[in-house]
C-alpha positions in Angstrom: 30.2 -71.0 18.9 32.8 -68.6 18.1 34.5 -70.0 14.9 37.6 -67.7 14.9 38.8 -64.3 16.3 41.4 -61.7 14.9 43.1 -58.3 16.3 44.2 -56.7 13.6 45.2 -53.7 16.1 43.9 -52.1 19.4 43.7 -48.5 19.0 41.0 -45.7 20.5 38.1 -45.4 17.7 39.2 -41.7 17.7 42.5 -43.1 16.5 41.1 -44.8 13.9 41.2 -43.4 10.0 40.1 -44.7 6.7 43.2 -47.4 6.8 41.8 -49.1 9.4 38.0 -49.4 8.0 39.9 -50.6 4.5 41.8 -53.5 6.8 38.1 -53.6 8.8 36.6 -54.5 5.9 38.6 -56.6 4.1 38.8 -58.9 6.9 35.4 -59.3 7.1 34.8 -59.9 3.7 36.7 -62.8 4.2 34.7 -64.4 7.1 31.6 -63.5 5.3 32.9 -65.8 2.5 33.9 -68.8 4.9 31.9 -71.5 4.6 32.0 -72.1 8.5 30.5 -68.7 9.4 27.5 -67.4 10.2 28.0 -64.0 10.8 30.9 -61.2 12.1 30.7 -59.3 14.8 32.9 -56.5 15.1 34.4 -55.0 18.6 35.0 -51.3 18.4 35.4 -48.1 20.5 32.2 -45.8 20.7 33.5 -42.5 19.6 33.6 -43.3 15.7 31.8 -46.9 15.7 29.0 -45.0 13.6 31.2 -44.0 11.2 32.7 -47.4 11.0 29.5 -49.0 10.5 28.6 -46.7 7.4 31.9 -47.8 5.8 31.5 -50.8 6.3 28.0 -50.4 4.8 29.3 -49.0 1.7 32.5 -50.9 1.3 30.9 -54.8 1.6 29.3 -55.2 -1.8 26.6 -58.0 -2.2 27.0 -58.7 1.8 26.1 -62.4 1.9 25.5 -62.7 6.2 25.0 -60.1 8.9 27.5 -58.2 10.3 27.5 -56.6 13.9 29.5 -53.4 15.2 29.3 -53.2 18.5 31.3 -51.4 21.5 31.1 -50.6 25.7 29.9 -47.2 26.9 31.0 -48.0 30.5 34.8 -49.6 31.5 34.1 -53.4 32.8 35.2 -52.4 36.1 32.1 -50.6 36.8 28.5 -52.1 37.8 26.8 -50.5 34.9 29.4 -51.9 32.5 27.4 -52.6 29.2 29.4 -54.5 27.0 28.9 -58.2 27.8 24.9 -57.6 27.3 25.8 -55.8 24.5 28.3 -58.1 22.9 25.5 -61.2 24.1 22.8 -59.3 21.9 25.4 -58.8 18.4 26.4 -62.5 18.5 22.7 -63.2 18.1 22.3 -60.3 15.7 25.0 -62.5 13.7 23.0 -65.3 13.8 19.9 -63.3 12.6 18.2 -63.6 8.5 19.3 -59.8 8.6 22.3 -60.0 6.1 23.3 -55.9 6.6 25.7 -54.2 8.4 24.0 -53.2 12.2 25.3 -51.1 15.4 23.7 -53.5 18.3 23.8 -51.5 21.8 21.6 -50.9 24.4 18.4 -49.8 23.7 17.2 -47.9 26.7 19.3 -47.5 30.0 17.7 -50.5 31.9 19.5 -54.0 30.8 16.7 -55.9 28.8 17.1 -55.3 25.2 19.4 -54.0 22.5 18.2 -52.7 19.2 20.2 -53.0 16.2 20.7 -50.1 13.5 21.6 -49.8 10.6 25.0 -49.4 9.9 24.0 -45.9 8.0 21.4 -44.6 10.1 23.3 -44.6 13.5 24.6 -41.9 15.2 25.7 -41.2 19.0 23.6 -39.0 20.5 25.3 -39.0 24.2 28.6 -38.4 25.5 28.3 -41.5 28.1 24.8 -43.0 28.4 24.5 -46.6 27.6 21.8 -46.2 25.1 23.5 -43.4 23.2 23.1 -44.7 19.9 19.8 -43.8 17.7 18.8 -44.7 14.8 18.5 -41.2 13.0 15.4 -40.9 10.6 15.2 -44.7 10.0 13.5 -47.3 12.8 16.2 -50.5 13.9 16.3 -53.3 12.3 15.2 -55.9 15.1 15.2 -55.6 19.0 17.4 -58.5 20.6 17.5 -59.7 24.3 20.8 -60.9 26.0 19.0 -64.6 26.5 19.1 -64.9 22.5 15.1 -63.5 21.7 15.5 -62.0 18.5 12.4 -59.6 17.1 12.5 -58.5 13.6 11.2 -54.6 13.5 11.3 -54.5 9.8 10.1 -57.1 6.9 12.2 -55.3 4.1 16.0 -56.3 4.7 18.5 -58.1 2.7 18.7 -61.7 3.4 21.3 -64.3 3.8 22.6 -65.5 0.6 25.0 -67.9 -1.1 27.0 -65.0 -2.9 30.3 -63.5 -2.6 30.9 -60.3 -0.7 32.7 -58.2 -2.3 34.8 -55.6 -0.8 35.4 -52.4 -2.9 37.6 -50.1 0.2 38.9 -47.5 -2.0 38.5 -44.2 -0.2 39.4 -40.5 -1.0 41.0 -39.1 2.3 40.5 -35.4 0.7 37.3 -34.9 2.0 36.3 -32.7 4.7 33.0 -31.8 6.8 32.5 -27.9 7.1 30.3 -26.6 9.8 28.6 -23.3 8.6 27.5 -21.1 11.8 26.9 -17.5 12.3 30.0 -15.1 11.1 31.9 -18.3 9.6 33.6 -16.5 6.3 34.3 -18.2 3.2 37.5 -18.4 3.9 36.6 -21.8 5.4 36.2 -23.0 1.5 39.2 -21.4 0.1 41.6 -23.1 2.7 40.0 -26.9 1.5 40.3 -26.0 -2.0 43.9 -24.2 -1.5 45.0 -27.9 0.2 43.6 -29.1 -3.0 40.7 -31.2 -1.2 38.3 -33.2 -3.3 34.9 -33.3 -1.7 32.8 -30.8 0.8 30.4 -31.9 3.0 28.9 -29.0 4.3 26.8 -29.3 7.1 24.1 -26.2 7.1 21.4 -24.9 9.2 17.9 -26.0 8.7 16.9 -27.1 5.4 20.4 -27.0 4.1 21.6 -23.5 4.5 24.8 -21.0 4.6 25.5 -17.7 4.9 24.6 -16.4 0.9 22.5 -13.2 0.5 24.5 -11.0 3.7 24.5 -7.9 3.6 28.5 -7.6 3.0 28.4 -9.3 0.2 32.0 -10.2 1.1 30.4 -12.2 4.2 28.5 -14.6 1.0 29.9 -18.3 1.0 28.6 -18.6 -2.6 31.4 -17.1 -4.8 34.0 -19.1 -2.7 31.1 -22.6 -3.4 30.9 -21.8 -6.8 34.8 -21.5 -7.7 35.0 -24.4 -5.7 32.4 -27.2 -8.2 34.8 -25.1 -10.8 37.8 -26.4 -9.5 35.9 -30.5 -9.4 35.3 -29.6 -6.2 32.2 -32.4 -5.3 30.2 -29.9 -2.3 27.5 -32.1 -0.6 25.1 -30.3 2.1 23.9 -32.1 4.8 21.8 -30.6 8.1 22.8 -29.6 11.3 19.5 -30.7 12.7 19.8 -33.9 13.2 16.9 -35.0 12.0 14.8 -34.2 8.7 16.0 -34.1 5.4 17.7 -30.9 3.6 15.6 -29.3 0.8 17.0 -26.6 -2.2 13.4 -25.9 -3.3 12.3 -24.1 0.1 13.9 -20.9 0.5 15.9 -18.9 -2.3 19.2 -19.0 -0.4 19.1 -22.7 -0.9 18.3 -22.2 -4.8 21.0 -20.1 -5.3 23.1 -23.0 -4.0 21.6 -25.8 -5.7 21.6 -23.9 -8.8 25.3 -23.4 -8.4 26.0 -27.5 -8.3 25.5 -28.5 -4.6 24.3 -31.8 -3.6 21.3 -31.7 -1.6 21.6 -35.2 0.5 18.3 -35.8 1.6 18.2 -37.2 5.2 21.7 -38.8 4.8 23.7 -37.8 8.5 26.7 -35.5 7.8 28.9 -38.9 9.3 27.8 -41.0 6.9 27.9 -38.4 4.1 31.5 -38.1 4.9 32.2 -41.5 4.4 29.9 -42.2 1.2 31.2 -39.3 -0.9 34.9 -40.5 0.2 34.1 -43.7 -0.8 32.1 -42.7 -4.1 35.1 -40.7 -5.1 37.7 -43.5 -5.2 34.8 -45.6 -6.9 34.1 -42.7 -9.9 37.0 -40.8 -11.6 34.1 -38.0 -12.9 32.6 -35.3 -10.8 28.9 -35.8 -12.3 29.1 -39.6 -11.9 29.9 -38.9 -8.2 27.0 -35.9 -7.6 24.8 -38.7 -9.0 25.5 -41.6 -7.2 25.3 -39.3 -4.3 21.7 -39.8 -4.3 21.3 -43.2 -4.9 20.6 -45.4 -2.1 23.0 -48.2 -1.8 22.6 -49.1 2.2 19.9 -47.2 3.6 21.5 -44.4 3.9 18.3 -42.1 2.2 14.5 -42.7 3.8 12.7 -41.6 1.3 9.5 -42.2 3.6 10.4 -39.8 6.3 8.2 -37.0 6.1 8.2 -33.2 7.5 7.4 -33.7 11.1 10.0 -36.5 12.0 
């Protein structure tokens, strides 16, 4: 049974800013901590329901029950419309031991499961399929059918509890995610730091790379990184690949920038990097206290058993 519902706004996820996770999460919070509840489930847009899910992750401290995100990738006028299966499978995702924050959506393009991932590890991965979300270097949490069959993939998750959820929201708008490609100038760095910009998530190529030994040296991005971290400037690097993890230890380019003061995030998505070092900067007022919580794994968001080849 559905004990209550709210609509605190209708808006297109793309819409949607840090504001509206803060109220997101706040609200939940507070169903989490009725006594008449046994889980939420949230109803959100596609575009930006993965970033959604990793605040959410972050922001709901000592999460007591679970909580679903889930959306529609086809309109409900069409045959192949998605969202009643997929809204069937979250309600029983709510009902589930799993007490973590989960995407629930289709699983493959035929209409006999959903999988639910977690709320760091999920990414969309195509423009209009109905299975477009993947969980990115993690497995899902459980594989649920519409009819209410629930299957646990995983026997390490936070269980239900009888604690309070707490919901710490603050968030640093001032953060920014820099794609480095091929003739990108360092420019691209002065104009966050010039607009006085907190935190850099820089998403390289490969192992965590961007344009640094070049043969004009005024083509480098590492004098314009470097007075950046001197300015308390927090720079994270994340991958362009998708999958894997970044690494500084590999290849001397990505030396010179971890010897400078980036943040190597392991396998964390560039999404969910956003949102964690946003959070972590309205949660620590010093730089080093954020590098370092960086790294720490407070929802999944780092696999530290991923290895090379996946």
């Amino acid at each position: 049974t559905v004990a209550r519902v709210h609509s605190p706004f209708r808006i297109l996820s793309e819409d949607a800013t840090h504001k509206e996770w803060q109220k997101i999460a706040l609200l939940v919070a507070k169903e989490a901590n009725s006594s008449d509840s046994q889980g939420v489930v949230v109803m959100h847009g596609t575009d930006t329901l993965h970033y959604t899910s990793a605040a959410l992750s972050f922001m709901l401290r000592n999460l007591n029950k679970p909580v679903a995100l889930v959306g529609a990738q086809r309109s409900p006028d069409r045959g192949s419309f998605d969202g009643a299966m997929n809204l069937a499978c979250a309600a029983v995702y709510a009902a589930s031991p799993i007490a973590e924050v989960a995407v629930v959506m289709h699983e493959n393009e035929s209409d006999d499961h959903c999988i639910a991932i977690p709320g760091t590890k999920a990414r969309k991965m195509h423009s209009s399929r109905r299975d477009a979300f993947k969980a990115i270097n993690a497995q899902p949490l459980a594989r649920i059918s519409p009819n209410g069959e629930f299957v646990a993939l995983t026997k390490e998750f936070a269980k239900r509890s009888d604690g309070k959820v707490v919901a710490e929201t603050g968030f640093e708008p001032k953060v920014a995610i820099v794609k480095a490609f091929p003739s990108s100038t360092p420019e691209l760095i002065d104009f966050y730091v010039g607009k006085k910009f907190k935190g850099l998530v820089i998403e390289g190529t490969g192992l965590g790379h961007v344009p640094t030994s070049t043969l004009d040296e005024k083509d480098s991005w590492l004098p314009a990184i470097k007075s950046a971290i001197e300015e308390g400037v927090v720079v994270a690097m994340t991958t362009q690949c998708v999958y894997g993890r970044v690494h500084p230890l590999v290849y001397a380019n990505a030396r010179l920038l971890h010897e400078a003061g980036v943040v190597y995030c392991s396998d964390i998505t560039s999404e969910t990097a956003f949102v964690k070092l946003g959070w972590l900067l309205a949660k620590f007022k010093k730089t080093e206290d954020v590098k370092r919580e960086l790294l720490v794994n407070y929802a999944r968001e780092i696999n530290p058993r991923i290895t090379g080849s996946e």
